[in-house]
C-alpha positions in Angstrom: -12.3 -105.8 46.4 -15.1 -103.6 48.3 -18.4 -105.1 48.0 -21.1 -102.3 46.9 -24.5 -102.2 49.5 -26.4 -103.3 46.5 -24.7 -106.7 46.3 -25.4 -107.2 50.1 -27.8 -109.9 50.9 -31.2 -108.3 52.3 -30.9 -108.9 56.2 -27.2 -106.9 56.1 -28.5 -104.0 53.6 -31.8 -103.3 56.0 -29.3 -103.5 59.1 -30.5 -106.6 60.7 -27.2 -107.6 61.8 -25.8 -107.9 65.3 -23.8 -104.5 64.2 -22.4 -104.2 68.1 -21.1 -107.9 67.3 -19.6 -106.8 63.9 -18.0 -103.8 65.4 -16.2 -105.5 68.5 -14.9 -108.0 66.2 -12.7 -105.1 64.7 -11.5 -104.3 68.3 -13.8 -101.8 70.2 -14.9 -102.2 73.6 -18.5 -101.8 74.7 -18.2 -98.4 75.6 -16.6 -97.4 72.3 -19.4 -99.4 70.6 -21.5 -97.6 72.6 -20.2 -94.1 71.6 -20.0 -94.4 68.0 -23.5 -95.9 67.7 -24.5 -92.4 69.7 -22.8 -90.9 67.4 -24.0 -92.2 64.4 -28.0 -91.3 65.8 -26.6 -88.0 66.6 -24.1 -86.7 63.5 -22.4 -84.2 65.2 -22.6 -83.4 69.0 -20.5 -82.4 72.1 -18.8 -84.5 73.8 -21.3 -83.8 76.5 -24.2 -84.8 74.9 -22.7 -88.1 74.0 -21.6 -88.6 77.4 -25.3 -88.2 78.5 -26.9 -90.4 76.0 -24.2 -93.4 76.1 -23.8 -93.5 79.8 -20.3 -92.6 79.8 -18.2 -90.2 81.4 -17.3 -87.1 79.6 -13.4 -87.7 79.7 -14.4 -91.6 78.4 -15.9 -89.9 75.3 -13.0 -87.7 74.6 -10.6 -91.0 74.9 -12.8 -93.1 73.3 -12.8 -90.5 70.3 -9.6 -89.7 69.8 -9.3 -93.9 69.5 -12.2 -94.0 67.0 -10.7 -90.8 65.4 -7.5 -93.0 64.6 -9.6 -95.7 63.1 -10.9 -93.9 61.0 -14.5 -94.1 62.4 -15.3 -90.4 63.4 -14.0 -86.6 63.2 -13.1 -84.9 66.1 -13.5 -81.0 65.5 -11.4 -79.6 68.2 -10.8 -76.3 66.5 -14.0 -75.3 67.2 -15.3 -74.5 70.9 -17.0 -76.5 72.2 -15.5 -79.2 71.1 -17.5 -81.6 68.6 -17.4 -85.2 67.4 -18.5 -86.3 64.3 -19.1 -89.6 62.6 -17.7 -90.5 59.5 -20.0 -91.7 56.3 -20.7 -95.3 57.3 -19.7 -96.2 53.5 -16.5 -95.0 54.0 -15.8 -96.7 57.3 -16.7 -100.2 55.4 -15.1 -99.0 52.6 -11.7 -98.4 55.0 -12.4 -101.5 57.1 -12.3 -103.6 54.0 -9.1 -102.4 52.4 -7.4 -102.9 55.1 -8.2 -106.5 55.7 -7.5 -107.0 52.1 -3.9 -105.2 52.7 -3.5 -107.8 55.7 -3.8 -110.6 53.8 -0.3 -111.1 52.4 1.2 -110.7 55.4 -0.6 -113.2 57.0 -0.2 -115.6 54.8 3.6 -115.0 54.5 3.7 -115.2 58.5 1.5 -118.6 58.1 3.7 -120.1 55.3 6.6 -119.3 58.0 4.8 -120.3 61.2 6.2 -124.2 61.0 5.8 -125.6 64.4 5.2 -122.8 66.1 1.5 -123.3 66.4 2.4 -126.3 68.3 1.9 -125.5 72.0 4.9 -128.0 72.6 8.3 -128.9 70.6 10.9 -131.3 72.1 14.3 -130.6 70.7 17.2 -132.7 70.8 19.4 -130.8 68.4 22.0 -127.3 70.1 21.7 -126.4 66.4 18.4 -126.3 66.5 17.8 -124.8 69.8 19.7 -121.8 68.8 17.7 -122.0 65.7 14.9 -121.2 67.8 16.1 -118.9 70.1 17.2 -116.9 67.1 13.5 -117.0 65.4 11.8 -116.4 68.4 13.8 -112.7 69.2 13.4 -112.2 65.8 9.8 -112.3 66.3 9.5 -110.0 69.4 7.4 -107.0 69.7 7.3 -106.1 73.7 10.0 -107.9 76.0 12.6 -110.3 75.7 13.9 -112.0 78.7 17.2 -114.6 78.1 19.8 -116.5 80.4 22.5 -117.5 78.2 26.3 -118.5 78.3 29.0 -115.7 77.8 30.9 -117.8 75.7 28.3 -118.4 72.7 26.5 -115.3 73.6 28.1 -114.3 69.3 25.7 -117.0 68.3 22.6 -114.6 69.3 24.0 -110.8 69.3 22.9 -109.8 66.5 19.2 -111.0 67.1 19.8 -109.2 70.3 20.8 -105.6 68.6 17.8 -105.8 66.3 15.7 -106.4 69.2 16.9 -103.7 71.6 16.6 -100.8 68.0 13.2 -102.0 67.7 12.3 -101.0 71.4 12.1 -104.2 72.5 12.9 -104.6 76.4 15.7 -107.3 76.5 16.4 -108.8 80.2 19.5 -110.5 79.4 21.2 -112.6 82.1 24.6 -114.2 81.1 25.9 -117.1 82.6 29.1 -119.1 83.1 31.1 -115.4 84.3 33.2 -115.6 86.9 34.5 -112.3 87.7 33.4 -108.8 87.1 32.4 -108.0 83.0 33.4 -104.7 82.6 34.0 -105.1 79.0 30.7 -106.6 78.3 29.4 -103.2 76.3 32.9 -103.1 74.7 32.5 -106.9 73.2 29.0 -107.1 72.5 27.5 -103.3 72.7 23.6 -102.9 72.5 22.6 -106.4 73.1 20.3 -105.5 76.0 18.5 -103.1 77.9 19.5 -104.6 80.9 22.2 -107.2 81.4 23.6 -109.0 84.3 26.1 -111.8 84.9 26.2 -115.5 87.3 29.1 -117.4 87.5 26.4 -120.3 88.9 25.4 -122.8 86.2 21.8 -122.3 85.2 19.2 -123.4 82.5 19.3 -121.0 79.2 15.5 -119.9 79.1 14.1 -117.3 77.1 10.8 -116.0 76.6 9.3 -113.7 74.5 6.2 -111.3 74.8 5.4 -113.6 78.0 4.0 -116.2 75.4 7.0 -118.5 73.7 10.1 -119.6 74.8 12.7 -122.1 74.8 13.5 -124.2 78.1 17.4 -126.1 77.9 19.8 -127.6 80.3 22.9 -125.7 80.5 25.3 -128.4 79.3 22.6 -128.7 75.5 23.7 -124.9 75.1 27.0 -125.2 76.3 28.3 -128.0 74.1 27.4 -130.2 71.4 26.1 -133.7 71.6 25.2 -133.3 75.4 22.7 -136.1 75.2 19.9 -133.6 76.5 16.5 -131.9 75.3 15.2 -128.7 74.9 11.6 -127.6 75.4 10.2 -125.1 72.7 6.2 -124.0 73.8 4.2 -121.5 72.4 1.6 -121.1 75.6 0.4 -118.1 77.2 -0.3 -120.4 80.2 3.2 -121.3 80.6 5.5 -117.6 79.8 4.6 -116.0 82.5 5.6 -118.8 85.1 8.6 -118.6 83.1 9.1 -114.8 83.5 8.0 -115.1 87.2 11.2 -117.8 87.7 13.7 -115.5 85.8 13.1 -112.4 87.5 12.3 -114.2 90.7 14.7 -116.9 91.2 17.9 -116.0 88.7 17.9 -111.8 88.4 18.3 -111.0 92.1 20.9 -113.3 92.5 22.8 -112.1 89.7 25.4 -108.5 89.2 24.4 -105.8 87.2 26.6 -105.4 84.2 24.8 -103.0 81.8 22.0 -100.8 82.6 20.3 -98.3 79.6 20.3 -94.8 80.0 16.8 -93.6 80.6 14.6 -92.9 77.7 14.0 -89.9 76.0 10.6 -88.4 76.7 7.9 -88.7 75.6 7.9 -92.9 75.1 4.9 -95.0 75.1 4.5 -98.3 76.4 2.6 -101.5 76.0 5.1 -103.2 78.3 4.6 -102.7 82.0 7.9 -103.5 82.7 9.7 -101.2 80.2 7.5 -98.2 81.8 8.6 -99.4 85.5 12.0 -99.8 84.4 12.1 -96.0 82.4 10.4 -94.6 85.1 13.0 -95.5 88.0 15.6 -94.6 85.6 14.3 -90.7 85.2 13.5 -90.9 89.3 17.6 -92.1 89.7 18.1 -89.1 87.5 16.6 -86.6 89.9 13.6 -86.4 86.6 10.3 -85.8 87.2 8.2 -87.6 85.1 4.7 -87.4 84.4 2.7 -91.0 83.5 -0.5 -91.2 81.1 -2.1 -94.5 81.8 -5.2 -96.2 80.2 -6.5 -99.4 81.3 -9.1 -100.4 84.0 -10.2 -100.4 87.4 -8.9 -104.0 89.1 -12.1 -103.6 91.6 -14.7 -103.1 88.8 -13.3 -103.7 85.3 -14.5 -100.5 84.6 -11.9 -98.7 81.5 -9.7 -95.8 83.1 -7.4 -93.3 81.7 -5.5 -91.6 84.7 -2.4 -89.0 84.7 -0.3 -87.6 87.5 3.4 -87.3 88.0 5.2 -90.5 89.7 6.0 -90.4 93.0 6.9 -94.2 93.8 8.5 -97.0 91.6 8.2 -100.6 92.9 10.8 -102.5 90.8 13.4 -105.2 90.6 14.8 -104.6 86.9 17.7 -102.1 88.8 20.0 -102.4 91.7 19.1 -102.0 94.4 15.8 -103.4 94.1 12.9 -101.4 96.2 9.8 -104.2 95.6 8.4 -106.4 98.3 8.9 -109.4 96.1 11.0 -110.2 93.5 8.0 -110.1 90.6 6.2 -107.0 91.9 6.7 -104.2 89.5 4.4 -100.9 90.2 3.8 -97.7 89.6 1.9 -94.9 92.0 0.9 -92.0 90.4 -0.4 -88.8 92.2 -4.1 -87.9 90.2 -6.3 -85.4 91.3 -4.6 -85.1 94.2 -5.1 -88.8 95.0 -2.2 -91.2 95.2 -3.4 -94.3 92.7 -1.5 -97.3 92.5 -1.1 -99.2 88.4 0.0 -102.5 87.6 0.7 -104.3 84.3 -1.3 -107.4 82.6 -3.0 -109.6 85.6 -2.9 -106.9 88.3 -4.8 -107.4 91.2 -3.4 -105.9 94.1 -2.9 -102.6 92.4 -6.0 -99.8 92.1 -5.2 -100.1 88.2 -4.2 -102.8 85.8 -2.4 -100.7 82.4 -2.8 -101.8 79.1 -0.3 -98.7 77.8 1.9 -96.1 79.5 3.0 -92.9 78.3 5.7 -90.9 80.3 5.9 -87.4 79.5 8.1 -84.7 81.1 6.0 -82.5 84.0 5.4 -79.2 81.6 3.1 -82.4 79.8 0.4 -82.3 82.8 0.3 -78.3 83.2 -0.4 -78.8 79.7 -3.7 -81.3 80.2 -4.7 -79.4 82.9 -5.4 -76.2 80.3 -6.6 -78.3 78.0 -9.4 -80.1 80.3 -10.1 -76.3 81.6 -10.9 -75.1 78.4 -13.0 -78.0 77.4 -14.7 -77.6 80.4 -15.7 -74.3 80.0 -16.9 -75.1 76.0 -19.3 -77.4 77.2 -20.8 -75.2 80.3 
């Protein structure tokens, strides 16, 4: 239902509301607050002029735009030069905003009415059949990355999950266990399981992790067989993933063989994933590609948002053999901007010039193609 402005109470209907509150709520930063609240005092303008009055960089505005553009928020008339932004009727941003919380609802509530225990930070489990249970639920539930050690022999149990994962452009780290010689016909008995997949013959815990938040912790032997006499842990802590991550890729991935390796992705492909834009990345670079990366994020130094492009001219990684990183977790990009080389790293990057929030890797003919385009826009606004 959308509320008509006459049914507001009085302090919302003559705007005395924290409106820069309201508006973050709904997910802008405060520079895109700032430039849609110029752009509401202005109507129309250049990107130049709200750049001026918002204290932001010109490029910001264009980026911040084309975000506010696909919220619905403002217009972004770039068939005219120069190039001008407009905002949208503020009744039909609320009117937008609204629906679209309405539409939410039932799937919230069917997620909730799902969610059992996985609210709980913590889940002991004493049950395989349950463990798997979870395991299951859990890559089900995966958006970003999936990282799993689990035995050969009852890898069936999971496969499918797997499949579903890997089609939804998930990126699946899958280290098998319990494999004693070389598994050439791993892609032959359980194709598209993984993006990645290599196999131990060393016993090891099964541990998966998903989106670097939830995962499942079990001895080998609780996996392995029935009534082992063992417990699982299930958590659901964004504390606790990435230490989990760190000992997979650190202490069990080197160690193990390479068994299946993706091809490299087709271009373009967008990423939320650090890893998945490390791992296509090296792939195209293996592949004598050169590949061009689009990254927004921020400054590690200042905090300060950042949208920066160049073609890649070093991969840090230790997703394919041989590994090229200083460490076993470090997994970097360095990009070549403005003729400066600029180092990126993913979530929690400190040692790199840039921490990404998203990656997009386009073929070179991509950057010629920005270069025009910031050329023209340029000389619109002079």
């Amino acid at each position: 239902m959308i509320t008509d402005p006459a049914d507001l109470p009085d302090a919302a209907a003559t705007g005395d509301v924290d409106v820069e509150a309201l508006l973050k709520r709904f997910g802008l930063s405060d520079k895109e607050v700032d430039t849609y609240l110029t752009l509401l005092e202005h109507g129309e303008a250049k990107a130049s002029t709200v750049a001026e009055a918002a204290g932001v960089s010109k490029r910001y505005v264009y980026s911040a735009s084309e975000e506010l553009e696909a919220r619905g928020f403002v217009t972004v008339n770039d068939h005219v030069t120069p190039t001008t932004i407009r905002a949208n009727p503020p009744g039909e941003v609320a009117d937008r905003l609204a629906n679209d919380a309405q539409s939410m609802r039932p799937a919230l509530e069917a997620r909730f009415s799902r969610a059992e225990t996985a609210t709980e930070p913590f889940e002991v489990v004493k049950s395989r059949v349950t463990v798997v249970k979870r395991i299951r639920r859990a890559i089900d539930e995966a958006s970003e990355e999936v990282t799993l050690s689990f035995p050969l022999d009852r890898l069936d149990e999971v496969a499918d999950e797997l499949r579903d994962a890997v089609d939804r452009g998930v990126l699946v780290l899958l280290l098998l266990t319990g494999v004693d010689g070389p598994a050439a016909d791993l892609t032959q008995w359980f194709p598209g399981v993984a993006t990645a997949a290599r196999t131990w013959g060393q016993p090891m815990p099964s541990m998966l992790t998903v989106d670097g938040r939830t995962g499942v912790v079990a001895p080998a032997e609780m996996v392995a067989r029935t009534n082992s006499g063992t417990q699982a842990i299930v958590f659901s802590q964004q504390q606790l993933g990435p230490v989990i991550v760190g000992s997979f890729l650190g202490n069990y991935w080197p160690a193990a063989a390479e068994a299946v390796m993706t091809d490299p992705a087709p271009l373009p492909a967008s990423y939320t994933n650090f890893r998945h834009a490390v791992l296509h990345s090296e792939l195209h670079r293996r592949s004598s590609d050169a590949v061009v990366a689009h990254v927004s994020g921020r400054w590690t130094d200042s905090g300060d948002p950042v949208d920066a492009t160049g073609e890649v001219v070093d991969v840090s990684q230790g997703l394919v053999t041989p590994a090229n990183n200083e460490f076993p977790v470090q997994h970097s990009l360095t990009i070549e901007a403005n003729g400066e080389r600029v180092t990126v790293g993913g979530k929690g990057a400190f040692v790199e010039d840039i921490e990404a929030d998203r990656v997009t890797l386009t073929p070179p003919d991509d950057l010629d193609a920005e270069a025009d385009r910031d050329a023209a826009a340029s000389d619109g606004d002079a």
